[in-house]
C-alpha atoms as a printed R data frame, in Angstrom:
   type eleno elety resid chain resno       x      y      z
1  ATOM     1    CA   UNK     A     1   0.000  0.000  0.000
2  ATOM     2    CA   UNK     A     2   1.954  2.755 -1.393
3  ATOM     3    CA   UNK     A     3   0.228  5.555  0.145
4  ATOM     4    CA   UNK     A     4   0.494  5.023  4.293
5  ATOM     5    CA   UNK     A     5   3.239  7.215  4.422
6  ATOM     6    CA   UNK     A     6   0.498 10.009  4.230
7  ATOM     7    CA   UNK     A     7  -1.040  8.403  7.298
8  ATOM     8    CA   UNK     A     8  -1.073  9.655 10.796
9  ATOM     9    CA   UNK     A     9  -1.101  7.263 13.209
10 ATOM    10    CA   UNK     A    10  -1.749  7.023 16.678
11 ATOM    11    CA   UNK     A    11  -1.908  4.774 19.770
12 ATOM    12    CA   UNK     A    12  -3.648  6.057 22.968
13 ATOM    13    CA   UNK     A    13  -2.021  2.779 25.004
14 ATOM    14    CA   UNK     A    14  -5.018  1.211 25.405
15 ATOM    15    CA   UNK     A    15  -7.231  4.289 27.339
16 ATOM    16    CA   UNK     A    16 -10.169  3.800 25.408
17 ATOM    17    CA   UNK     A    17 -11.540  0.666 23.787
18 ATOM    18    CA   UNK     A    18 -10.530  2.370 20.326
19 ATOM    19    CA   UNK     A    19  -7.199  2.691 21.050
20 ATOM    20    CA   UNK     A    20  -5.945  3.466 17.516
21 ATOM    21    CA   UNK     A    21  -6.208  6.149 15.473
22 ATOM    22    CA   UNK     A    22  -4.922  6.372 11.375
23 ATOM    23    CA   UNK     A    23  -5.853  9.374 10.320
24 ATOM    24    CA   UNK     A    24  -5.836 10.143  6.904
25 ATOM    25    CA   UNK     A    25  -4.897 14.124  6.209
26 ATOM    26    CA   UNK     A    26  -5.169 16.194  3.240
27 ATOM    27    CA   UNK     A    27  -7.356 13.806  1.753
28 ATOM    28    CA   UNK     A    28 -10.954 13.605  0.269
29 ATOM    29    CA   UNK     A    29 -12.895 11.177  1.952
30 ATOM    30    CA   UNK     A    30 -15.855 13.734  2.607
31 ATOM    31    CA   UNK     A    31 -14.819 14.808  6.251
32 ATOM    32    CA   UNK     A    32 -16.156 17.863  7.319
33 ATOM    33    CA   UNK     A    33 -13.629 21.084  6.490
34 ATOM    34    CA   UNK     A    34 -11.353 21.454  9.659
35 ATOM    35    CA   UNK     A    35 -10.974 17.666 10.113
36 ATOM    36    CA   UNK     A    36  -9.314 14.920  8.588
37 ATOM    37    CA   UNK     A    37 -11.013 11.789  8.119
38 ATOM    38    CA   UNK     A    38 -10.206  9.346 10.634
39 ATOM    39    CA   UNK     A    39 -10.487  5.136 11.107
40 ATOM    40    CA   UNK     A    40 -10.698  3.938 14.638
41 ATOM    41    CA   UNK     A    41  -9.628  0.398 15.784
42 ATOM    42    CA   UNK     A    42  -9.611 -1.641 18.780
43 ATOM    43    CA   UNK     A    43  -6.935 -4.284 18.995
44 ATOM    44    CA   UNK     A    44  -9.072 -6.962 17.520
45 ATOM    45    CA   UNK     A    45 -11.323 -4.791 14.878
46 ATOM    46    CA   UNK     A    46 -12.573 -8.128 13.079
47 ATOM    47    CA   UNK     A    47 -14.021 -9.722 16.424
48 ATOM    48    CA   UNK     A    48 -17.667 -9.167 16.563
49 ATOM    49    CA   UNK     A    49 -17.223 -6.897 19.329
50 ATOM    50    CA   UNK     A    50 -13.945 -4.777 17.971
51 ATOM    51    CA   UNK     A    51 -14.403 -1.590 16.576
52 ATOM    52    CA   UNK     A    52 -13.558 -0.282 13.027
53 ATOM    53    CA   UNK     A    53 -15.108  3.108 12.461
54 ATOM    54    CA   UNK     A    54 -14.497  5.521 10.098
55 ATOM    55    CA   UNK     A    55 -15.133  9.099 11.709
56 ATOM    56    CA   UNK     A    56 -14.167 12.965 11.291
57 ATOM    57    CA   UNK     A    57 -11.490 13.780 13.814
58 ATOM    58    CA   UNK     A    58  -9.444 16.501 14.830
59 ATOM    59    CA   UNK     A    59  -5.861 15.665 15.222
60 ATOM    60    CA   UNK     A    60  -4.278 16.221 18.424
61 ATOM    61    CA   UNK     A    61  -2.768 15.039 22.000
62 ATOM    62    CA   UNK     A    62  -5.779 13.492 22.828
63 ATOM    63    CA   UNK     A    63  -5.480 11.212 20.141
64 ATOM    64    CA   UNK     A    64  -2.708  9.493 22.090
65 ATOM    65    CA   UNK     A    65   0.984  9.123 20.859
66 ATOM    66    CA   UNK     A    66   1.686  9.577 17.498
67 ATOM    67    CA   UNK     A    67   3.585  6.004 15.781
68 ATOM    68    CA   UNK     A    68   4.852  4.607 12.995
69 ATOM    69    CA   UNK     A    69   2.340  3.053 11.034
70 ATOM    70    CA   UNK     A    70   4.993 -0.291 10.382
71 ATOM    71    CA   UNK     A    71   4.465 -0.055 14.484
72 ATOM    72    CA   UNK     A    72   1.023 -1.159 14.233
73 ATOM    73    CA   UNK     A    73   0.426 -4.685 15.107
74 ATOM    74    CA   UNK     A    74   0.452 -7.143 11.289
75 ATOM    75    CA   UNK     A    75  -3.521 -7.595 12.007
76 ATOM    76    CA   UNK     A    76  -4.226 -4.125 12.326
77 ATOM    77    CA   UNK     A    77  -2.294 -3.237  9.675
78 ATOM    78    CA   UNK     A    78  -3.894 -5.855  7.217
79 ATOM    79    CA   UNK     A    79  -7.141 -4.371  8.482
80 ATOM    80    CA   UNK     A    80  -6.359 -0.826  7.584
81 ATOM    81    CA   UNK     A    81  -5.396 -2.103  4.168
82 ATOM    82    CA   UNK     A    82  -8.593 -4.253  3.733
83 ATOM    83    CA   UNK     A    83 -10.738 -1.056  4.763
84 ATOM    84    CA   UNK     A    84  -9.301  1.802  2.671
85 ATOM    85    CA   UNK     A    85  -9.358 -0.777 -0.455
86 ATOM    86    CA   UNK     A    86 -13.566 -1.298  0.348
């Protein structure tokens, strides 16, 4: 996927059950002007109760620590992949 480099990734260490953020700036995906558009992921996404949400989102602190997206765990990754390719 040639194009994560543009994404902005972000772990908040597990403070919420979405504890990932990839945000996706300077792109159109429709978010509203002022925010990027955003996908949120718990650590399991694909179990029936994991999240996977695309959403509008400012970026900031509160997103939790900004990462490397190759620091993602390999399902996540694979999941982000899967998603933006729907």
């Amino acid at each position: 996927m040639s194009k994560r480099k543009n994404f902005k990734v972000f772990d908040n260490g597990g403070k919420s059950f979405d504890r990932y953020t990839v945000a996706l700036p300077g792109r159109e995906h429709g978010a509203s002007p002022g925010y990027d558009m955003c996908l949120s992921l718990s650590s399991n996404p694909e179990s029936p109760t994991g999240v996977s949400q695309f959403s509008d989102c400012k970026i900031g602190k509160h997103l939790g620590k900004k990462i490397p997206y190759a620091k993602l765990p390999k399902n996540i990754r694979n999941h982000v992949q899967k998603r933006l390719s729907e």
